[in-house]
C-alpha positions, -999 to 999 in steps of 0.1 A, spaced: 27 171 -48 36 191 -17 72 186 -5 67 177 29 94 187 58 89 152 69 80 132 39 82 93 56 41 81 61 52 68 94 51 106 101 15 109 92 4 83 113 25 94 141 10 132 139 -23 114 135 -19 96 167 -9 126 185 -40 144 175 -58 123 197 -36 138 232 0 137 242 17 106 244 51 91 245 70 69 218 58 35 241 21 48 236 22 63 204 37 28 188 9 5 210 -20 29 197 -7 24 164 -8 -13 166 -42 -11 190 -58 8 165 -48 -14 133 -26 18 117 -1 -6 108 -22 -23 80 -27 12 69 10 24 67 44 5 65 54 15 93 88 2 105 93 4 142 125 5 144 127 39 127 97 53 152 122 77 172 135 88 145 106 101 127 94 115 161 133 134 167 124 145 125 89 157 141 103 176 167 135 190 149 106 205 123 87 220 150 53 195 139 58 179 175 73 193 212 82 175 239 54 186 270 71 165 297 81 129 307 61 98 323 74 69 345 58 38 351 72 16 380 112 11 377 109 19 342 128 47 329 114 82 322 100 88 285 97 118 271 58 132 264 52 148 225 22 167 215 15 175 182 20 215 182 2 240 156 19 237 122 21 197 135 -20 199 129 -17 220 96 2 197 85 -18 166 94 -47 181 77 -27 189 46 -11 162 39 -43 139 46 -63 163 18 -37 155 -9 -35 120 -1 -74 117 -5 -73 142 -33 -45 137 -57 -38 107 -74 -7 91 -79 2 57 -96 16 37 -74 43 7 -85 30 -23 -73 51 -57 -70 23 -72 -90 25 -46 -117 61 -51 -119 57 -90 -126 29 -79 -151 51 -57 -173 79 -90 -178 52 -117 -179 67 -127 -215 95 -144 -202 73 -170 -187 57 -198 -210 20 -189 -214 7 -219 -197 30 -213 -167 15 -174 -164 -21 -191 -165 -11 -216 -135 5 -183 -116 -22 -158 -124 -47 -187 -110 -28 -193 -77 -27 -154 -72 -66 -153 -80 -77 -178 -56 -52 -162 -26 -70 -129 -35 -103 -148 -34 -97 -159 -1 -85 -121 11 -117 -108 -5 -137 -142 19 -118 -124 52 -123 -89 40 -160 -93 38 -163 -111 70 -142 -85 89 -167 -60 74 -197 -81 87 -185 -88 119 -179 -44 122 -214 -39 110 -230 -18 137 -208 -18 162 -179 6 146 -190 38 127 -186 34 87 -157 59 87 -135 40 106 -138 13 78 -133 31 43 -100 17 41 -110 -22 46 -141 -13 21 -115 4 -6 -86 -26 2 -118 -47 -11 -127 -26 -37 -93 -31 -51 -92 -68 -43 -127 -72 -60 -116 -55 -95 -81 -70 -98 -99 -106 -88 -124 -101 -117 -94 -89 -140 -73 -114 -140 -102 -138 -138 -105 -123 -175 -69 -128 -183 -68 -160 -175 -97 -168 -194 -86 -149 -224 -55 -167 -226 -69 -202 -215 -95 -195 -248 -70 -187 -270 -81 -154 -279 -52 -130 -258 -37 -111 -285 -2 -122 -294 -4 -157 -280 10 -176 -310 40 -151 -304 40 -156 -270 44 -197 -276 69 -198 -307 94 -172 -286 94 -201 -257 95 -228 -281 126 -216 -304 141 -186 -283 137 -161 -311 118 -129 -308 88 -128 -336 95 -102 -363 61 -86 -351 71 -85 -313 108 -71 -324 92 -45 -348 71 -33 -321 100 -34 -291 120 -13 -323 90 11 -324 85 16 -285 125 23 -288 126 49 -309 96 65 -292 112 68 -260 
């Protein structure tokens, strides 16, 4: 990955922004919020001069100018300037080229499911399916009501959020179904280490072997 002279993605959807025209923080933060960029990024507001002072001591931004509007004070006007653009198109083809795993919270619960009881992890994993469900019911609706009136490539990133949705929904769908039938490898493990709180000799062999791997 490119090391980036302004690494933050709140950066990328400032310069973004500023591709459009010149605008100052006020602007840049309600066009974020107007234009939905802040399902897209975390962006945390209160940090938004910052990145733009990081923008500007980089040279990916200059001040053009300032605005007034009624009594309110004067605020200074950015454009993005020419290595601002470079790097806007850059960084946007190694974010749609390059993969990179990303450390979900979910994943994170995943990897210590054990030390929940297996029936408990079935209730849990079935809550979290039907949520998703429901995000995947708005998802599609949000899509629908978009159909024809704004242009498909303003939407790739609601139709890849679904995408996602879709296959962990039919995943742990799976799971669940695996366990609930009795056929998840490891169950019987799974139950006696919650029932006497001892580790099986298979499941301490293997945590041995994944040890002395590392």
């Amino acid at each position: 990955m490119t090391k980036r002279r302004v690494s933050n993605l709140m950066a990328l959807a400032v310069l973004a922004v500023l591709a459009q025209r010149p605008m100052h923080p006020y602007e840049i933060a309600t066009t974020l919020r107007g234009q939905g960029k802040d399902g897209d990024f975390e962006i945390k507001w209160g940090s938004l001069y910052t990145v733009i002072r990081n923008l500007d001591k980089h040279h990916l931004v200059a001040a053009v100018g300032s605005s007034r509007a009624g009594a309110r004070p004067e605020r200074t006007v950015y454009r993005i300037t020419g290595d601002g653009r470079d790097e806007l198109v850059d960084w946007a083809r190694e974010l749609v080229r390059t993969p990179v795993t990303e450390r979900t919270r979910f994943r994170a619960g995943l990897s210590v499911l054990s030390i929940l009881r297996p029936d408990e992890a079935v209730e849990l994993l079935r809550q979290r399916l039907d949520l998703t469900r429901e995000s995947i019911t708005a998802a599609r609706a949000s899509l629908a009501g978009h159909a024809g009136r704004v242009p498909r490539l303003f939407l790739v990133e609601v139709e890849y959020d679904l995408a996602i949705q879709e296959a962990e929904a039919a995943w742990i769908a799976a799971l669940v179904a695996d366990i609930t039938d009795g056929v998840f490898p490891g169950l019987e493990a799974w139950r006696v280490f919650h029932e006497t709180g001892e580790i099986p000799p298979e499941l301490a062999e293997l945590a041995k072997n994944d040890h002395q791997q590392e």
